[in-house]
Each structure stands twice: as structure tokens, then as C-alpha cells.
N, C-alpha and C positions, 0 to 999 in steps of 0.2 A: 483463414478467409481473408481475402483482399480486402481492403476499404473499399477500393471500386464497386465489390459484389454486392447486390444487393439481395436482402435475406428477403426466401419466403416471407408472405404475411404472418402468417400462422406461428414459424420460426420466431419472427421478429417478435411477436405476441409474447410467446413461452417466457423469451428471453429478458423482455423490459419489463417482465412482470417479476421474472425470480432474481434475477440480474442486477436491473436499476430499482422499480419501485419497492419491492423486501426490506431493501435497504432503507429507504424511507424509513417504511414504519418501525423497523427496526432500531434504528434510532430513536424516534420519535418516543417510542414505548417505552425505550429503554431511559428517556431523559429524566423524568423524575427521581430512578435511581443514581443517576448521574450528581444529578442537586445535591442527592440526601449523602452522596458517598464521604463527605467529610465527616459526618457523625459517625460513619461507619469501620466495625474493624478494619486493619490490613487485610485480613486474608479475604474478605468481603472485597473489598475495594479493588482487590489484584485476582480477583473472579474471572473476568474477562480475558485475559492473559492466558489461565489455568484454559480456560474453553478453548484457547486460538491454540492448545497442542494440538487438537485433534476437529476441530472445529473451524472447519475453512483458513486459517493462521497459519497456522504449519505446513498443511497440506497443498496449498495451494500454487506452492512452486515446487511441488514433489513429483510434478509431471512433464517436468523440464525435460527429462531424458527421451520422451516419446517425441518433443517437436517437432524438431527435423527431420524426422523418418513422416509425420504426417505431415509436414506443410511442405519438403519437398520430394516426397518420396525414398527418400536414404532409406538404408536398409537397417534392420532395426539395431544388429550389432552396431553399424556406424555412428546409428544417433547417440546410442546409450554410450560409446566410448568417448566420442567427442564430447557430450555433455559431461560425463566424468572429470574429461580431462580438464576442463574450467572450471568445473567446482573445485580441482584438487590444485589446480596452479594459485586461484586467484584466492580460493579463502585460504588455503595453506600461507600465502602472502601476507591477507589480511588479519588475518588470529595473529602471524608474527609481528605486525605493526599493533595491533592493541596489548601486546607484552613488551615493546619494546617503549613506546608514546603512546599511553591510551589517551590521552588529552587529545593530540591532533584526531586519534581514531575515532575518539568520540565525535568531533567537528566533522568528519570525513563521513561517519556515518547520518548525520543529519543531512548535509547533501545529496549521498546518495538515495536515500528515503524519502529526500526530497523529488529529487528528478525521479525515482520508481514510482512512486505514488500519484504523482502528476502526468508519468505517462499513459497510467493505467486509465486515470480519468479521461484523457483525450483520445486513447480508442474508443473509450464506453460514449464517447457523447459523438465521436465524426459515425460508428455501427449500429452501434445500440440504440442511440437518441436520435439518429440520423439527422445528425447535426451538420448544413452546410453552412456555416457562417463562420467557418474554420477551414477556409479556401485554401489559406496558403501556410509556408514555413511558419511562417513570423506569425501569423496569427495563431497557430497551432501550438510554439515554442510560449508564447506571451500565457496561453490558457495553462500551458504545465506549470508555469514557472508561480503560477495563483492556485491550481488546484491540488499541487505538491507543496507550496507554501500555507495550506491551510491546515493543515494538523504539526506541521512545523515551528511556523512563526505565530498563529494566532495565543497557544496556550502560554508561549512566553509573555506575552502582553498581557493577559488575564491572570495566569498563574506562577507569577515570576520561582516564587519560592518553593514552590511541589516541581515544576522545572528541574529546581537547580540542584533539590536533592535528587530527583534522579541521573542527573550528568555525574554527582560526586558516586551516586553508588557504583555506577560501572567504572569510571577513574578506579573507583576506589578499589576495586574487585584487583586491581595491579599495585597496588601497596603507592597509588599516585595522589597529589593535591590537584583537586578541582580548581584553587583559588585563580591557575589562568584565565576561566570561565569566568570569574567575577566583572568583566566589564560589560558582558554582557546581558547582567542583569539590574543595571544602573538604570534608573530612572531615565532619566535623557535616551538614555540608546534605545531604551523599549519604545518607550514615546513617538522618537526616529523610527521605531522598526512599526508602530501602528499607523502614521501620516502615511510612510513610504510604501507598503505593502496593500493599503486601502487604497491609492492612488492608482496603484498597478493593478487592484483588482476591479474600479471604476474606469482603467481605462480598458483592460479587457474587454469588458462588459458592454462597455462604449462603442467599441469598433465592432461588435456583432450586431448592437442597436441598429447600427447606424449599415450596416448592409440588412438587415430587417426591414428597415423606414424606405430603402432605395428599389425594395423589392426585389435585391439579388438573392435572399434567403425567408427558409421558411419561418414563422415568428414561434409556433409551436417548442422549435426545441431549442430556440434560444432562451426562451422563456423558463425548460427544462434546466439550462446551461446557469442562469442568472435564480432562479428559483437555489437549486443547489448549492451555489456557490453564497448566496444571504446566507442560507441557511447551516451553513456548515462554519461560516463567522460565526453567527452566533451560539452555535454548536458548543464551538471550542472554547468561546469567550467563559460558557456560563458551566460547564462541565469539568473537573478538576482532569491534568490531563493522563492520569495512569488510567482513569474508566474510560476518555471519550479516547482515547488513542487505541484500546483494549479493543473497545466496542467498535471503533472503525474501521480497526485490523482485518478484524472476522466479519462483519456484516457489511462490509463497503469495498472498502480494495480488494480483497480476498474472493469475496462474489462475483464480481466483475471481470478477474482474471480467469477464475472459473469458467467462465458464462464464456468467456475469448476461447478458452482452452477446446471447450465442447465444441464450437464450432469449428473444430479442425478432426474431430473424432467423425468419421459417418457415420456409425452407430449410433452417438448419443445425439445427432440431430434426428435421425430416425425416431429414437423414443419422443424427444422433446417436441418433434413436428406430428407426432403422435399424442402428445401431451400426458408424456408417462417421465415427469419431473423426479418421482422417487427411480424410477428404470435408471433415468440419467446419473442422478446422484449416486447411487450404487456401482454403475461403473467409472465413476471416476474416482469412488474410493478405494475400488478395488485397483486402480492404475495407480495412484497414487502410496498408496501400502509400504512400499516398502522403501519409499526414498522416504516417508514421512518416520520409518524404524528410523534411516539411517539420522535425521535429522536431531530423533533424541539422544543419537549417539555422539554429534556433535554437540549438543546440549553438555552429556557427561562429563565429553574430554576438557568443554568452557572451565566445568564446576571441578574437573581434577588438575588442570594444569594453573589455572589461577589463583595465585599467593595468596588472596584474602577470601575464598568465599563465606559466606554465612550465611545460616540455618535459615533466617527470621523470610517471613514476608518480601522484605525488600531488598536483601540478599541473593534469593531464590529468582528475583524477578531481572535483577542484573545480571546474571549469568543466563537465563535465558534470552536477552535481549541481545547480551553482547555473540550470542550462539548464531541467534538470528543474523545480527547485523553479519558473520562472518559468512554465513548462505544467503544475505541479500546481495551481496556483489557479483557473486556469478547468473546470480539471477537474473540481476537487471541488461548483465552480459549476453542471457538468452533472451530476454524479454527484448528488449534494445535492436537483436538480429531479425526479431520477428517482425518488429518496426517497421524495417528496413525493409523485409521481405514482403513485405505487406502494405508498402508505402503509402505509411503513414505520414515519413516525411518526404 
């Protein structure tokens, strides 16, 4: 679906209810767990992880290879081969830079997680939220660059040292020292990274106000825009970040990518414009199936070709992570084209 398009009401309804507000409460429900999760086991604690194999996490870029057959009509062999072939170029690439320098890979993966997660948010709020106060590049670029920095930079500031073991686990998973990482866990720099990241998310916020007050835009979904983004500050501030990153994974970006996905299937706006939410979910589990097999099978090769894995809790959780990170990059590859196609920017 274009950004231009505008959704049925009824559509638009379905969607910012399972779509954007779920996630709300989802979170929300789930924060007291979040509080309580330092008293709590590992395997407790990396619960949410465990759910995002199959539980919107995993699956949710498992539908990559149908894109381009639905959004521009390619045929379906075409789509499926071309999608292959970036997942096989570019994570083949990536898994070899996290065996060769997992330190940079690690940094390299926090960027792109960055920019993926921030894109996702700026479609969900120019379709979803029917957000106009994101007119242009620059204001559109400025909203990623805050809402793909909030599950990145705020838990460094909060949670410097649950951070910093999980950067060592995955180094670690390569027989690598974290300690290059050490600067940026220094007092001063987080400090630097709390003034600087606050300023860029007060001036976001600013320049949507301020087409609000001029009455170029509507005040409803910047309100949505500005509501979300407090709120996911303090989110990340007060939530240790293996659970609120867990919990965001599968109930926020994951949702949201979904919600984008179905609207490119006719069928599942048909259920959903029907208001048959489980119809929809079912067909997309069932489209998704078999890239989310192959996805534990890139899991497997993480846990069989890396030097150091281990049994425990947080062993388990590094090798799934670094699995991810090596299918987040073709993803953001399709996701980035769809952009384009969809001009967003």
C-alpha cells in the first residue's frame, strides 16, 4: 500500500487497533513484569526472546519473499528467487564479518536495528496513525533517527551494565574481548548520549508541534506520535533491556510490520475489512511457515559454527540474536525497497 492511499475506515479501524493500540497495552501489562524481572530467573527473564521464535519475532520478516510478487505484481517464482538471493548474498556476507570482527559486527548491528526499527515506526505513524506532520524527508528521517534510537540508546543510559553483558555475550560467542566497547559505557558518554538523544527527540517533537499550532496538521496523531515516543523513554529507562527489548520485538515492531504486510495481501484485508483478525492471523502464519523453519535453521548453523556457544540462558540468547542480526540485514534490504516503493521517502 502507498502512503498516499488512503485506507478504508473500517480497515484503518482493524489495523490501529491490532496494529498500534495492542501494542500499547501490551506493553503496558507487561511493565510490572519488566520492574520485577531482576529478581527474576534467566530463563524467566529471556521468556520474551523464547516467544519472539514464533510469536510475531521471527516470523515477521518470514514474508519477505512474497513482496514483490504482491506490491508489484512479479511473478511469484521471481519474487521468491530474488528475495533468496539477498538473504543468501548479504547475510552470507554478514555471519562472515561477525566470525571474522564480531566487535564492529556488533556496532554494525546496533545501527542497523537502529535504522530498521525507526523505519518501521515512521510507516506505522505517516498509515496507521495517519500522521501528517511528517511532510517531508527531513522531518520523516529526524522521526527514525528518535524512534529507532529508543530501544537502542535509551537502555544504555538506564541500564549501562545489563547492556554491556549482553554486547560481551555475542563478542563472546567468537572467542572476542568486548573491552573496545568499554568507552562506551563510561559515565560521561552515556551522560553525552542522554542530553543529545533527548534534544533530538524534543526537537522532533518540536517541529510536529509546531506544524500542529500553524494548522498544517492534524493535532490527534501527533499527540499519538509524541504520546509514544514519552512513553517508550520511559519504557526503556525503567525496564532492564533483555525483557523491554524481548517485549518490543514481538509486541511493537513485529505488529506493525505485520499490520504493513497484510495490507499488501487482498485476502487478509478482506478478512480484516470483515473483521475476521484471527482469519487474518492465520493466513499469515501460514505464508510465513516456512521462511520462519528456515529461520531456526539459520539459528542452528549461528550455534554450530560459533567457537564459543553455551548451554546457559545467556549463551542461548546470543546465538539467537546474532542469527537474527545476520537476517536482519536483508531484511531491512526488502523493507528499505518497499520504502521506496511506497514512497515513503
Amino acid at each position: 500500500m502507498a502512503v498516499a492511499e488512503r485506507l478504508p475506515a473500517r480497515l484503518r479501524t482493524a489495523l490501529d487497533r491490532w496494529g498500534v493500540r495492542a501494542s500499547w497495552v501490551a506493553l503496558a501489562v507487561t511493565l510490572p513484569f519488566g520492574l520485577l524481572a531482576p529478581t527474576l530467573p534467566p530463563a524467566v527473564r529471556y521468556a520474551p526472546f523464547l516467544a519472539s521464535v514464533l510469536l510475531f519475532g521471527l516470523p515477521h520478516g518470514a514474508v519477505d519473499h512474497l513482496v514483490p510478487a504482491r506490491l508489484t505484481g512479479a511473478g511469484l517464482g521471481r519474487s521468491v528467487g530474488a528475495v533468496v538471493a539477498v538473504y543468501a548474498v548479504l547475510g552470507v556476507a554478514y555471519g562472515l564479518w561477525w566470525g571474522i570482527a564480531p566487535v564492529s559486527a556488533f556496532v554494525a548491528f546496533v545501527g542497523i536495528t537502529w535504522a530498521h526499527w525507526g523505519q518501521g515506526d515512521v510507516y506505522a505513524l505517516l498509515v496507521l496513525a495517519g500522521a501528517d506532520h511528517l511532510p517531508s524527508r527531513a522531518e520523516r528521517a529526524l522521526a527514525l533517527l528518535v524512534r529507532g534510537g529508543l530501544p537502542m540508546l535509551v537502555p544504555l543510559v538506564g541500564h549501562p551494565a545489563a547492556y554491556r553483558r549482553v554486547a560481551g555475550a555475542l563478542v563472546g560467542l567468537f572467542a572476542a574481548d568486548a573491552t573496545a566497547l568499554a568507552p562506551a559505557f563510561a559515565p560521561g558518554v552515556r551522560a553525552g548520549v542522554a542530553v543529545g538523544f533527548g534534544a533530538l527527540t524534543l526537537l522532533a517533537l518540536g517541529a510536529g508541534a509546531v506544524r500542529v499550532r500553524r494548522g498544517d496538521a492534524a493535532r490527534g496523531p501527533w499527540l499519538v506520535d509524541a504520546g509514544e515516543t514519552l512513553g517508550l523513554w520511559a519504557y526503556f529507562l525503567l525496564v532492564p533491556p533483555v525483557v523491554a527489548i524481548g517485549l518490543y520485538f514481538c509486541f511493537w515492531h513485529a505488529t506493525r510490520h505485520i499490520a504493513r504486510l497484510e495490507l499488501l495481501d487482498p485476502g487478509a484485508r478482506a478478512t480484516l475489512g470483515a473483521g475476521d483478525l484471527r482469519g487474518t492471523l492465520r493466513r499469515f502464519a501460514r505464508d510465513a511457515a516456512p521462511a520462519t523453519a528456515g529461520g531456526l535453521l539459520v539459528v542452528a548453523a549461528v550455534w554450530a559454527f560459533a567457537p564459543r556457544p553455551s548451554a546457559g540462558p545467556a549463551g542461548l540468547l546470543a546465538v539467537y540474536l546474532v542469527a537474527i542480526a545476520v537476517m536482519t540485514l536483508p531484511h531491512v534490504a526488502v523493507v528499505t525497497w518497499m520504502d521506496l516503493r511506497q514512497g515513503v521517502w
